[in-house]
DONU-814037 format. One record per residue (C-alpha): residue in one letter; x, y, z. Coordinates in steps of 0.25 Angstrom, whole numbers, padded with zeros to 4 digits, always signed. Example, Ala and Ser with C-alpha at 12.3 -4.5 7.8 and 13.67 -1.06 7.14 Angstrom:
// DONU-814037
A+0049-0018+0031/S+0055-0004+0029/
//
This chain:
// DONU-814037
X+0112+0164+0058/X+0114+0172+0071/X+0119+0166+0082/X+0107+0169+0091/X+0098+0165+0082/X+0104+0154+0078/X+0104+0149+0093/X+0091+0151+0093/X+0087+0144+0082/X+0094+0134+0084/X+0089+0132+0098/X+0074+0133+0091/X+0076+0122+0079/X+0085+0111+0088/X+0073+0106+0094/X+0067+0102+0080/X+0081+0097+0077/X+0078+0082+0078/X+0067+0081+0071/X+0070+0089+0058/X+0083+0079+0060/X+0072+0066+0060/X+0065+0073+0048/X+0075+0074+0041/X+0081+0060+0043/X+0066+0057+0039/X+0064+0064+0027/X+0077+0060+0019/X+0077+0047+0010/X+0089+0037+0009/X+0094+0042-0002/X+0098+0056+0002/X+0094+0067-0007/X+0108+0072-0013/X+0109+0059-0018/X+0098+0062-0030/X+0101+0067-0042/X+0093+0082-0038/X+0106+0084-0029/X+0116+0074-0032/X+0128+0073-0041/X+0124+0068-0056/X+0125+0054-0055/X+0140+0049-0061/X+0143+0045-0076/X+0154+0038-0085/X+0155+0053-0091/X+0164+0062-0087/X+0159+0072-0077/X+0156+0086-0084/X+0166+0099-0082/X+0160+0108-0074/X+0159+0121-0082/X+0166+0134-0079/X+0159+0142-0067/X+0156+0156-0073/X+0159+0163-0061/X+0154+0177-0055/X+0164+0189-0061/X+0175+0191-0050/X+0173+0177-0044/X+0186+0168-0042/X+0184+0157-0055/X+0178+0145-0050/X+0191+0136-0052/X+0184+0122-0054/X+0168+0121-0058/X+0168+0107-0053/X+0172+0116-0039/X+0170+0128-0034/X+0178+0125-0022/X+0190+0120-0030/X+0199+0130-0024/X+0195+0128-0009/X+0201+0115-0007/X+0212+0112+0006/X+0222+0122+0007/X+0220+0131-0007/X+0221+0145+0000/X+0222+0155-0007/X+0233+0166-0002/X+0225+0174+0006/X+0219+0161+0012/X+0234+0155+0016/X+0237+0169+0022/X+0225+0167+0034/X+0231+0162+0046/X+0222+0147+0047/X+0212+0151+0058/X+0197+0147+0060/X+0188+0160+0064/X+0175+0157+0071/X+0166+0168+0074/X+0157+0167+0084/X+0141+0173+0086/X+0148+0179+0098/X+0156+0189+0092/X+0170+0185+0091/X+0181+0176+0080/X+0188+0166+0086/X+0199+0161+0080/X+0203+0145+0081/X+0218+0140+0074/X+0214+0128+0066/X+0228+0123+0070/X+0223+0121+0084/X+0209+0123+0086/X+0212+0134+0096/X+0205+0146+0097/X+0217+0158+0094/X+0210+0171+0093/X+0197+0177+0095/X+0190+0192+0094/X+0178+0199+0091/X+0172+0200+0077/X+0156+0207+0080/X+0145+0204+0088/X+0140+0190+0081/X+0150+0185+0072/X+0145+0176+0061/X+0157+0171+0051/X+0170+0173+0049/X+0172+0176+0031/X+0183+0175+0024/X+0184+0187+0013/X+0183+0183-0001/X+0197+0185-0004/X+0201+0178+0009/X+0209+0190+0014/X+0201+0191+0027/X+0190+0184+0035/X+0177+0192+0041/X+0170+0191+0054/X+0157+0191+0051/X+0146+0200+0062/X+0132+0200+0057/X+0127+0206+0071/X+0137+0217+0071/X+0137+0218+0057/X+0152+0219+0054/X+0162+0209+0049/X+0176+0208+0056/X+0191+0205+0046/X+0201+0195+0048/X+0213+0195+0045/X+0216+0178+0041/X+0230+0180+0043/X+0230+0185+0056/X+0216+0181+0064/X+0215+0197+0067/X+0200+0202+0066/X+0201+0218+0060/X+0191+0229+0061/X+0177+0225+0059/X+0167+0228+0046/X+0154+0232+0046/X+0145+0222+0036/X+0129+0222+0038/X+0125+0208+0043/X+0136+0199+0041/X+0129+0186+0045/X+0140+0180+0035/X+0149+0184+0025/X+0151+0179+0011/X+0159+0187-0002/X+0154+0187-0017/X+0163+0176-0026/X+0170+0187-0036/X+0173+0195-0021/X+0165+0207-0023/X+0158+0207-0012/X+0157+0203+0003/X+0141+0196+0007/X+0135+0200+0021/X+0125+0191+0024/X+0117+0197+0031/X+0107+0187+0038/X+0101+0198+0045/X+0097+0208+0033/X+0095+0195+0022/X+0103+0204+0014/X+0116+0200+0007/X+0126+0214+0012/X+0137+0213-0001/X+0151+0222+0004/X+0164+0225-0003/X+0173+0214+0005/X+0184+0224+0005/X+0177+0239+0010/X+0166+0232+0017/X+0156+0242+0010/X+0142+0237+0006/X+0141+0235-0009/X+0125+0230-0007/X+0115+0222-0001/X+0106+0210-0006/X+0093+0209+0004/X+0089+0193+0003/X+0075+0196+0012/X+0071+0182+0008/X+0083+0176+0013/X+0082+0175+0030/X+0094+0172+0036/X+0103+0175+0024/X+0116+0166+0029/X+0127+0159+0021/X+0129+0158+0005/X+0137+0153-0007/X+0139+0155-0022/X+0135+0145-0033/X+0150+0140-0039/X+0150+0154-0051/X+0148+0164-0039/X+0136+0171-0047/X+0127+0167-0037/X+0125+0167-0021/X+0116+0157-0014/X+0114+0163+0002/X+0105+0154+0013/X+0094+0161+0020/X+0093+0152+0033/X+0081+0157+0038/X+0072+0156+0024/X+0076+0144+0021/X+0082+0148+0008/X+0095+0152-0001/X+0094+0166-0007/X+0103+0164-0022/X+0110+0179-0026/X+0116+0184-0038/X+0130+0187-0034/X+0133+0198-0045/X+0122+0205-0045/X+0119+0203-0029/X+0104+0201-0031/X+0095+0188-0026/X+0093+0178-0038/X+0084+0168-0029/X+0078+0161-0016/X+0079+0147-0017/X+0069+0140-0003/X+0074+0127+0002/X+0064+0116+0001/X+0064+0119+0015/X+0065+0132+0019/X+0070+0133+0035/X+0069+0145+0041/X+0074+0140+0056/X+0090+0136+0050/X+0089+0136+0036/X+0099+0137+0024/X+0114+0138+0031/X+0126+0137+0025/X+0129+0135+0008/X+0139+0128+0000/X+0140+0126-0016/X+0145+0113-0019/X+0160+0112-0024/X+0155+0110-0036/X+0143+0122-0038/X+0132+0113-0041/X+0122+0113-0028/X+0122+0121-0015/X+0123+0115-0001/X+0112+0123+0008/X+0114+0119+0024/X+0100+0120+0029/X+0101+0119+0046/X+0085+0117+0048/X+0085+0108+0036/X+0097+0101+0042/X+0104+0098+0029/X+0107+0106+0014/X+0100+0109+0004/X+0105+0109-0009/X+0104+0119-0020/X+0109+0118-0034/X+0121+0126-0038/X+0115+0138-0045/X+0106+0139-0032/X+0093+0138-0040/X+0085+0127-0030/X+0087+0118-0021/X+0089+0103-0026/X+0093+0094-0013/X+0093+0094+0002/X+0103+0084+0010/X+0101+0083+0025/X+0113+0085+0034/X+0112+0089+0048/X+0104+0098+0055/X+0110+0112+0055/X+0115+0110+0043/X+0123+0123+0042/X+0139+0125+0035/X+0143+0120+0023/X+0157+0117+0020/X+0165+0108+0009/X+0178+0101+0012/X+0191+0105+0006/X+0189+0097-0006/X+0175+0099-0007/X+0170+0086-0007/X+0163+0087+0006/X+0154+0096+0013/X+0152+0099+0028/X+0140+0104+0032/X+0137+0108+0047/X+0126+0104+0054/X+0126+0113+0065/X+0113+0106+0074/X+0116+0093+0067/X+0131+0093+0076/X+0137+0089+0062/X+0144+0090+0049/X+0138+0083+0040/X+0148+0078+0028/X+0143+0080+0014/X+0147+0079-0002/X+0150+0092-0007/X+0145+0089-0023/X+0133+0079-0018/X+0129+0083-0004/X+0127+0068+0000/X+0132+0068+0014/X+0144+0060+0017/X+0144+0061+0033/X+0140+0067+0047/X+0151+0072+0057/X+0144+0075+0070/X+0150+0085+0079/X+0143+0082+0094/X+0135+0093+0100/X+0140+0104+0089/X+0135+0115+0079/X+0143+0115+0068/X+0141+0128+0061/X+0152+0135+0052/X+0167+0133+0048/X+0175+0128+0037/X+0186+0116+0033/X+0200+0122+0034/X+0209+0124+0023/X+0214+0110+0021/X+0201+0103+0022/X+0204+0096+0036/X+0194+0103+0046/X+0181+0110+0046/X+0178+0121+0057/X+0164+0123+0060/X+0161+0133+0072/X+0149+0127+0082/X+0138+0137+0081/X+0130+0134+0094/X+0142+0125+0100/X+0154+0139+0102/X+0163+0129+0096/X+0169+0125+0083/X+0171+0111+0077/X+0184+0108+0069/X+0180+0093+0061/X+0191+0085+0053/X+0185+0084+0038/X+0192+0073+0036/X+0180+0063+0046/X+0173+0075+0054/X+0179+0071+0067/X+0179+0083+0075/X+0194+0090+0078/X+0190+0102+0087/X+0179+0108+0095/X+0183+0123+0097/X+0175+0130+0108/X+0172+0145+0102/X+0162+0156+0107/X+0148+0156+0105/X+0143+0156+0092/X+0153+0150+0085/X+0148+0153+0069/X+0155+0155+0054/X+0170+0149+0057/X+0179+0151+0047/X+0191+0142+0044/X+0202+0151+0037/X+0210+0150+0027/X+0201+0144+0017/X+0204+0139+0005/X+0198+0143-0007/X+0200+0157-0019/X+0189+0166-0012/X+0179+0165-0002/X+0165+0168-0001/X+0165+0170+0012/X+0157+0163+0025/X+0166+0155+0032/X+0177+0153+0022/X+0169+0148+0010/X+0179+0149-0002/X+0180+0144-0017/
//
């Protein structure tokens, strides 16, 4: 979502925000609803637990290494060499038109410059080569060069709210919020190769692939929905409604588990996921977070999830296979919004969207190592390098 609006509705929906909290804390029984069997694990046996069957892949896409894990090649410190060339820095661009760049060394703030008019995310390229600036107001995306920090000349992209890239690396997504469209580009001249309009999806926003890459699940935020595309053939398979659809701050951010069998949804009205299965056929599951439920990321090892509840001033702690959540780190007087663990597992970054600060927590208990005061706006931080084969793009998502 824009900045401005964003503000806005964030101004308009706090006011409502204790009482859909006290609903909530209402509404749920003692035994949570990820602990079911709808949702859950399937409950443990003397046998020996079944091998997971090769993933028939999409045709170009990188071979799923393990099935039991499609993150398997993202754990601490696996770079691949285009990934241990980047010089480690974290990029935070802000809604007022600039990149700052903070050494992760010291927390301190090395470099700065212009990248548009309203910068959204900072994407690392699917081959990792080079990192984008992403200006959905000015319509243009801006290089980096990861072994330097230098910004070059600027690209011009219709509407790139955010950025992501097809698995076998044919193509890079504009998604573009503002047209409900899907914009597909060659991610190496930048020409337009087509477009997919999505009218039913509002507030078009973030997105992730089921574990065989055939298939692209994108949030639409302000429908209160998921749009679920054929990836070869770039054509809408289906519209799956939550149970309830908010329009307000809807579906956020998206994760596949680590083992592709379900679907974390943030849901920021809803404060909490939802949870779909991992062909992205229905929803089967809703677990409550914190309000503003809005980033989604798994720790190095891929055991825990972190999700960031950005009007809930927290991180809420989660399993990455069951989704029953293990614990709550509050950050006073925050908004925790997007980011990424570094490359050995110890930190997550996460920028404070309303706050012009970023938040740098130990994953190791949560405790909260740094509070960097930034510009206004503060949005799609990027932790680079990454570890991981390819990346599909938003803030350093890789597998």
């Amino acid at each position: 979502m824009r900045q401005g609006d964003a503000v806005r509705r964030f101004r308009a929906g706090i006011a409502g925000a204790g009482a859909v909290l006290a609903l909530l804390a209402g509404c749920w029984p003692a035994t949570p609803p990820w602990a079911t069997s709808t949702i859950g694990p399937p409950p443990a046996t003397s046998a020996s637990p079944p091998v997971p069957a090769a993933v028939d892949g999409l045709p170009g896409m990188p071979p799923v290494t393990d099935p039991g894990n499609v993150y398997a090649a993202t754990g601490a410190g696996m770079l691949s060499p285009a990934a241990q060339a980047a010089r480690p820095m974290v990029y935070v661009p802000h809604n007022s038109g600039e990149v700052w760049e903070i050494d992760p060394a010291t927390f301190a703030v090395v470099a700065r410059f212009p990248a548009g008019r309203e910068v959204q995310h900072v994407v690392p390229s699917w081959d990792m080569r080079t990192l984008y600036a992403t200006d959905d107001v000015g319509n243009t995306i801006t290089p980096i060069d990861p072994r330097t920090g230098a910004p070059g000349r600027r690209i011009p992209v219709d509407d790139p709210y955010n950025m992501y890239f097809t698995p076998d690396g044919a193509a890079a997504i504009s998604v573009a919020e503002d047209r409900r469209s899907l914009v597909f580009y060659d991610p190496h001249t930048w020409a337009e190769q087509g477009r997919l309009p999505l009218p039913g999806c509002a507030g078009v926003d973030h997105m992730d692939y089921t574990a065989d890459g055939r298939a692209a699940v994108l949030t639409c935020e302000f429908a209160g929905r998921v749009a679920v595309v054929d990836v070869a053939s770039r054509s809408l398979l289906r519209m799956i409604d939550m149970p309830v659809r908010n329009t307000h701050m809807g579906p956020q951010d998206i994760k596949l588990s680590p083992d592709g069998s379900r679907f974390y949804v943030a849901d920021s009205d809803e404060g909490g996921l939802w949870v779909l299965d991992g062909a992205a056929t229905r929803v089967i599951g809703e677990i409550p977070t914190g309000m503003g439920a809005h980033g989604i990321y798994l720790s190095r090892d891929d055991v825990r999830m972190f999700v960031s509840d950005r009007m809930g001033h927290a991180v809420s702690v989660l399993d990455a296979r069951t989704g029953a959540v293990v614990t709550t780190w509050p950050i006073p007087a925050s908004s925790p919004d997007m980011g990424g663990v570094t490359a050995d597992g110890s930190e997550l970054w996460l920028s404070g969207r309303y706050n012009g600060e970023v938040y740098v927590l130990s994953t190791a208990d949560g405790h909260l190592m740094a509070r960097i005061p930034v510009a206004r706006g503060p949005h799609g931080l990027c932790v680079w390098p990454q570890p991981g084969r390819w990346s599909l793009g938003h803030t350093g998502i890789t597998r």
